[in-house]
ZAMARGU-4260 file (C-alpha; in steps of 0.2 Angstrom, whole numbers, plus 5000, padded with zeros to 4 digits):
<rodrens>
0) 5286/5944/4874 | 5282/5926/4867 | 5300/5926/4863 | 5305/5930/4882 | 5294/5917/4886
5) 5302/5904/4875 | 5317/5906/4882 | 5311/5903/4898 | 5303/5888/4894 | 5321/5883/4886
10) 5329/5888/4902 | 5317/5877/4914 | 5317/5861/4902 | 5338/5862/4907 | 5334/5862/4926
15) 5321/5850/4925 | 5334/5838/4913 | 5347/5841/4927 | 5335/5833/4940 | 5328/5820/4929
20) 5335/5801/4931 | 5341/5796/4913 | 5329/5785/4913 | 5316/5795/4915 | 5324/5803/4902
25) 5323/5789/4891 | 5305/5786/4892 | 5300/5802/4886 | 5313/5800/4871 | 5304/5785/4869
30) 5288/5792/4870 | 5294/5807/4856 | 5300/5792/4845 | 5283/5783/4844 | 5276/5804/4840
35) 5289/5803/4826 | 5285/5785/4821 | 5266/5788/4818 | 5272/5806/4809 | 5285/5794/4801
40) 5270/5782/4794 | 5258/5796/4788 | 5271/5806/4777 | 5276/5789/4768 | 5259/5788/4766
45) 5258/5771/4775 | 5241/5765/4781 | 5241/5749/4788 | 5223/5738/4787 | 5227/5728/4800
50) 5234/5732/4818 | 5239/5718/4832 | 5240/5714/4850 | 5256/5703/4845 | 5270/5700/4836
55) 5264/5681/4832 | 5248/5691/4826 | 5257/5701/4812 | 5270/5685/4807 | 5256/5676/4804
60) 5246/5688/4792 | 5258/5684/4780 | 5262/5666/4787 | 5243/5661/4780 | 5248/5668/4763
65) 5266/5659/4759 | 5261/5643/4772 | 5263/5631/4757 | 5274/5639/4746 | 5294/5636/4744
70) 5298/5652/4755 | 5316/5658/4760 | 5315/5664/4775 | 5331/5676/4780 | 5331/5683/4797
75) 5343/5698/4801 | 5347/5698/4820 | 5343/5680/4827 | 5347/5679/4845 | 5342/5665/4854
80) 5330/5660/4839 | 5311/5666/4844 | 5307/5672/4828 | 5315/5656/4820 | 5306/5644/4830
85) 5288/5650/4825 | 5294/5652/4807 | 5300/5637/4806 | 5285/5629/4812 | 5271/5641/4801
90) 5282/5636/4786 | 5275/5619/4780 | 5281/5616/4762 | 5297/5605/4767 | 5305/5613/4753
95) 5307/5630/4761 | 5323/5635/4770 | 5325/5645/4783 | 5341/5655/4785 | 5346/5665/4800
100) 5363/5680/4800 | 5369/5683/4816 | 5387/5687/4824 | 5380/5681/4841 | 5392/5692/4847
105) 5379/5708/4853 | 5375/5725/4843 | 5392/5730/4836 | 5388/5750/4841 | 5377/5756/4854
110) 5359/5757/4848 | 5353/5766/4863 | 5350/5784/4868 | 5347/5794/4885 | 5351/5781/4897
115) 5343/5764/4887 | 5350/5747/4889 | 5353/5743/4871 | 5373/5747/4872 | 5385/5737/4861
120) 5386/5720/4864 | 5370/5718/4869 | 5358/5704/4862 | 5375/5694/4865 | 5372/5676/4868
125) 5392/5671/4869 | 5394/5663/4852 | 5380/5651/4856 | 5371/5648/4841 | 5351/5642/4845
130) 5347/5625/4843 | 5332/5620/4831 | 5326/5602/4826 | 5324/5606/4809 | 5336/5601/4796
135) 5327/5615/4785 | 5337/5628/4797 | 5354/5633/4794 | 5363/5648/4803 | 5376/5660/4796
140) 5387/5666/4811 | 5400/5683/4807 | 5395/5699/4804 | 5382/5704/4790 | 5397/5710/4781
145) 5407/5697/4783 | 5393/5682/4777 | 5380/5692/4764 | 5394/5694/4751 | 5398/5676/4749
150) 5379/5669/4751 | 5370/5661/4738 | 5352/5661/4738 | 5343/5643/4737 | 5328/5642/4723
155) 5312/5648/4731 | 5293/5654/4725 | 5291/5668/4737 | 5305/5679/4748 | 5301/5684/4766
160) 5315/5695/4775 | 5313/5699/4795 | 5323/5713/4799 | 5327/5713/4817 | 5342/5721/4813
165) 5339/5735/4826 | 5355/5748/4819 | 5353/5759/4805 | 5371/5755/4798 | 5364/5734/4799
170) 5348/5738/4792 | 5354/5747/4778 | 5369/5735/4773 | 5356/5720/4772 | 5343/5730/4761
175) 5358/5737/4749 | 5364/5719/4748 | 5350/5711/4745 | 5342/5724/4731 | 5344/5709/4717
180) 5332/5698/4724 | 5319/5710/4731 | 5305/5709/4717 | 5285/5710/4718 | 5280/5699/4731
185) 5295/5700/4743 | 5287/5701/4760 | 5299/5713/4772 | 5295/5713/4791 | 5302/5725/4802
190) 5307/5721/4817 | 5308/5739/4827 | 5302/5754/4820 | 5302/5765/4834 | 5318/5773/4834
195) 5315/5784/4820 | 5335/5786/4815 | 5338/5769/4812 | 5327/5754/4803 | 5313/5770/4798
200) 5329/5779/4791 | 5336/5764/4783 | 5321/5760/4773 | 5316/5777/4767 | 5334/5779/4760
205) 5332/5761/4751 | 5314/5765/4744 | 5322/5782/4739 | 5337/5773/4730 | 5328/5760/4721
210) 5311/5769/4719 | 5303/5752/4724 | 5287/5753/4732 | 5281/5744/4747 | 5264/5743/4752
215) 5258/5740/4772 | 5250/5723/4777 | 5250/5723/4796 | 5258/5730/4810 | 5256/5728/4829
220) 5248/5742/4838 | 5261/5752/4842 | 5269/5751/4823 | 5283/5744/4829 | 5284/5728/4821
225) 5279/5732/4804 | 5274/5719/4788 | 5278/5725/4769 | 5277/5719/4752 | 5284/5724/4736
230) 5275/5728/4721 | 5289/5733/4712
</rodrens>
């Protein structure tokens, strides 16, 4: 009986897929993601003691921590330079740099499932590279493979890395490259957690290779946007 019932349930989910528009579609793979992101969290035994509004919220729990320090900044995945912009104006110690990777090009695969926008070459900004009055900014334009390999990190006190990545494949390839100057006290941000298979997948599979830990400073409320640090 309850397996009759099953498969009746199966065949009215395929009718009722047939009439939904994708997008429809979409939001409730989206809202299975954010399932699988809390589910995500709990089993990596990620509690986090502060949850925001705001993105600008969880920056700067960890922006009134490094403020004064000689901080690197790398940010993975500029665009058109948010994210820059307000790190450029937390950081104060004039010594600090602020690096940013970005092909400018658009995502180099489809990120997207079940009618989403996120397709490849979107986030395209046509080459433009932002504009930013501060001579502690510099851009590195190519593909993360193409500009990691030959990058040289400038002295620093304290590492921050914002992962706005969005793919797996990008995630992953910076974690892996970077492994050698990831230590105790390297803040990592995430940038979008709630597709499970991609910046979630890519940071368990580095936590698994290296067997560093990473402990939760602040997230937004949705967990989406996500603040770490190492303890080795």
């Amino acid at each position: 009986m309850l397996k009759a019932l099953l498969r009746f349930f199966k065949h009215a989910l395929t009718h009722l897929g047939a009439a939904l528009p994708e997008k429809a579609l979409h939001g409730l793979q989206m809202a299975l993601n954010y399932m699988k992101l809390g589910r995500w969290m709990r089993t990596q035994g990620f509690r986090f003691p502060r949850r925001f509004q705001h993105r600008e919220q969880v920056f700067e729990t960890v922006a009134s921590l490094v403020r004064d320090r000689q901080v690197l900044y790398l940010e993975f995945g500029v665009f058109k330079g948010a994210s820059m912009r307000w790190w450029s104006q937390a950081l104060k110690n004039p010594a600090s740099r602020l690096h940013g990777f970005d092909s400018f090009e658009g995502l180099p695969e489809d990120y997207d499932e079940m009618g989403g926008k996120y397709v490849k070459g979107w986030f395209s900004t046509g080459g433009a590279i932002p504009q930013i009055d501060d001579d502690r900014v510099r851009f590195f334009k190519g593909w993360f493979d193409q500009t990691l390999p030959g990058y040289t990190p400038p002295e620093h006190d304290t590492l921050v890395i914002n992962l706005d990545a969005d793919l797996y494949s990008s995630t992953i390839y910076v974690l892996r490259a970077l492994r050698g100057h990831i230590r105790p006290g390297t803040y990592i941000y995430f940038d979008d957690m709630s597709r499970p298979d991609h910046e979630p997948r890519a940071f368990e599979e580095f936590m698994a290779e290296t067997g560093l830990k990473l402990r939760p400073l602040a997230a937004d409320v949705t967990l989406n946007n996500a603040f770490f640090v190492c303890e080795g």
